[in-house]
N, C-alpha and C positions, 0 to 999 in steps of 0.2 A: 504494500500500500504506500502510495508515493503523493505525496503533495507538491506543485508548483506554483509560485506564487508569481503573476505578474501587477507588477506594478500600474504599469499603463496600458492598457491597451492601443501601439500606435495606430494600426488597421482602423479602428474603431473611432479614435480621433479624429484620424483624418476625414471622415465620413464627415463627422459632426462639423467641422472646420468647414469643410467644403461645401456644405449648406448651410451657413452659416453667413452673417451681415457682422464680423467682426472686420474692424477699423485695417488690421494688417492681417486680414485673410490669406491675401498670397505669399506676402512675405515667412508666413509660420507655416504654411504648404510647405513651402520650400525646406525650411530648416527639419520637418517634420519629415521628408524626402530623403535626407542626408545621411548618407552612412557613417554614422559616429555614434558613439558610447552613448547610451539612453538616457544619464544623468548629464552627461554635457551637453543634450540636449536637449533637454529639458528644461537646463539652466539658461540657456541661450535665449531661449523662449521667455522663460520668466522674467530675464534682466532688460531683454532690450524692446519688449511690449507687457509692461506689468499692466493696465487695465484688461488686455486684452485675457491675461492669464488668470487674472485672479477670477473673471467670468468662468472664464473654461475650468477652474479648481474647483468652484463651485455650484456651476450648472451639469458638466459634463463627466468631472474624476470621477465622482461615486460610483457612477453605471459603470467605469471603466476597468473599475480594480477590481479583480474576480484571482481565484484561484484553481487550478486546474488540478482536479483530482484524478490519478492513474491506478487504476485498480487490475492485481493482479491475480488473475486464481488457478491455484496448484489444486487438480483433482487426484485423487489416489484412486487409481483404477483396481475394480472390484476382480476379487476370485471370483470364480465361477460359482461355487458353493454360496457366496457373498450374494451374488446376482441371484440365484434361484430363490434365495430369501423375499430379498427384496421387488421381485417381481409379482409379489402377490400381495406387500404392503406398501413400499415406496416406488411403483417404477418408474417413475417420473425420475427418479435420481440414477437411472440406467440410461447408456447409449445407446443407439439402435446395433452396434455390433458386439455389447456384453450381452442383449437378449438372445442374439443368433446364438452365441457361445453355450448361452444354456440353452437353445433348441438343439443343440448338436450333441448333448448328454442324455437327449428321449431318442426313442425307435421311431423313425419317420412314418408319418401316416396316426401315430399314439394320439392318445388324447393328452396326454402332456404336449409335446411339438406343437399340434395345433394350437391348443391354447396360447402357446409363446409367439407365436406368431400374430395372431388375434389382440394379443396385451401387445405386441409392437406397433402395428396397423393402429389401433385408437393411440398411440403417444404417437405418432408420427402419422397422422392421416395422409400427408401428403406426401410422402417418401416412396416413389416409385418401387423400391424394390423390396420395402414393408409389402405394399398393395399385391406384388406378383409372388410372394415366398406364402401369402396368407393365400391368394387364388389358386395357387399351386396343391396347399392343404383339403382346398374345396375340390378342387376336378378330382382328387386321390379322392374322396369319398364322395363324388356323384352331386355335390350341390353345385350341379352349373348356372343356378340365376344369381348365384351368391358371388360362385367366382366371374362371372358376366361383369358384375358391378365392381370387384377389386381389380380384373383388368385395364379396367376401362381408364383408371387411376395409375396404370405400370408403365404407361405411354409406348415409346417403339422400342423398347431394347430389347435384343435380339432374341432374349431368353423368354419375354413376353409373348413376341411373337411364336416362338416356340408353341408355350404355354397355349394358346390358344390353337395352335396346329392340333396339340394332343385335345385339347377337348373337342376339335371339330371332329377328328379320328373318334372318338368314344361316343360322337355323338351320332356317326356316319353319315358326317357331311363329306366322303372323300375325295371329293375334289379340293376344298376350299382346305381340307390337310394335305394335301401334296401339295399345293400355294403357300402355305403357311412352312410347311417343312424346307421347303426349297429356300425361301426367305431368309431362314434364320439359318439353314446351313449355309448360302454363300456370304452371311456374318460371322460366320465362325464357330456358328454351334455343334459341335459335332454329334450332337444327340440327335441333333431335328437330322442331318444327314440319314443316320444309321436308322432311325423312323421311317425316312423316305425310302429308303433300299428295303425294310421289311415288308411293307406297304406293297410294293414290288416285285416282293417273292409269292404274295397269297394269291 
């Protein structure tokens, strides 16, 4: 935790200055422009237009002097054992890749993994690959309006589109899965690939 203290704000001054109807307006522009030590110039200002300063000390200083608070935080990343606790009283104080950590200690498909998934997707509604690891849960057990609606939240990554190849496959749309399989294997997926080759042999 770190405090900085500025005195002035010159940015801020200048502002006020420059909309401003003071008598040597341009003149303290300028000095206010100048690269020099902030007390020498400061003092420069004060000595050789005191009406002009003793306005700006007392209409403008106040708003100017602020302190700049820097805040820094150290987290201690949780064991696994740590995270399984905390996933069912605090999971708000988990990452979205300490939850994955304790999905990957249940049997996939389990009713532990899906719920881990489930408790990632509500902390991170918007997290693309929360949305497609909880749909992925859903097409493994047959609730495709369910995985419909977390897809549609996974956007295009490759493994999305995947995702959606196998459920059109299970659903025997097989066209629109050999579209979706081609898709994500010339991304890279190798799954949807070795999909599409099976697909191919029946």
């Amino acid at each position: 935790f770190k405090v900085e203290y500025t005195p002035e704000d010159w940015d801020g001054l200048r502002r006020y200055v420059k909309d401003s109807n003071l008598g040597h307006k341009q003149e303290i522009l300028e000095w206010i422009d100048r690269d020099m030590d902030p007390d020498a110039k400061e003092w420069a200002i004060k000595s050789r237009y005191p009406d002009d300063y003793r306005m700006m000390l007392q209409a403008w200083y106040p708003a100017l002097r602020h302190s700049d608070y820097v805040v820094t935080y150290h987290v201690r990343p949780f064991s696994v054992e740590e995270a399984k606790a905390l996933l069912y009283t605090k999971p708000q104080q988990l990452s979205l890749e300490e939850m994955f950590l304790v999905a990957q200690t249940y049997e996939p498909g389990s009713k532990e993994f899906n719920e881990v998934f489930e408790i990632a997707v509500r902390m991170f509604p918007d997290d693309p690959t929360a949305n497609l690891n909880v749909a992925c849960a859903m097409i493994e057990s047959g609730q495709y309006d369910r995985a419909e609606a977390y897809l549609a939240k996974a956007g295009n990554l490759p493994e999305a589109v995947h995702a959606r190849g196998v459920m059109a496959a299970r659903q025997g749309r097989e066209d629109e899965a050999r579209r979706l399989f081609g898709q994500a294997g010339q991304a890279g997926v190798k799954e949807a690939t070795e999909n599409l080759r099976l697909m191919d042999m029946e």
